[in-house]
C-alpha positions in Angstrom: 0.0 0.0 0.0 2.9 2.0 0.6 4.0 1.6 -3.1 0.2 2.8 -4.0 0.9 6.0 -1.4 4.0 7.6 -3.3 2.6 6.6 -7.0 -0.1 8.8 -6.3 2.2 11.8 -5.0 4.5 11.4 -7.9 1.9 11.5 -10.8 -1.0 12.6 -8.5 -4.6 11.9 -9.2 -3.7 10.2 -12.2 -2.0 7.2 -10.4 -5.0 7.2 -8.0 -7.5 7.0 -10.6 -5.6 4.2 -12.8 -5.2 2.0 -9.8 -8.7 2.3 -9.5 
């Protein structure tokens, strides 16, 4: 989950939305 966590403040929403 930790991965997930800095994906998401590297690209942002983007990664967020993606992983969903």
């Amino acid at each position: 989950m930790k991965l997930l966590h800095i994906d998401s403040s590297i690209l942002g929403d983007n990664s967020a939305s993606r992983q969903l």
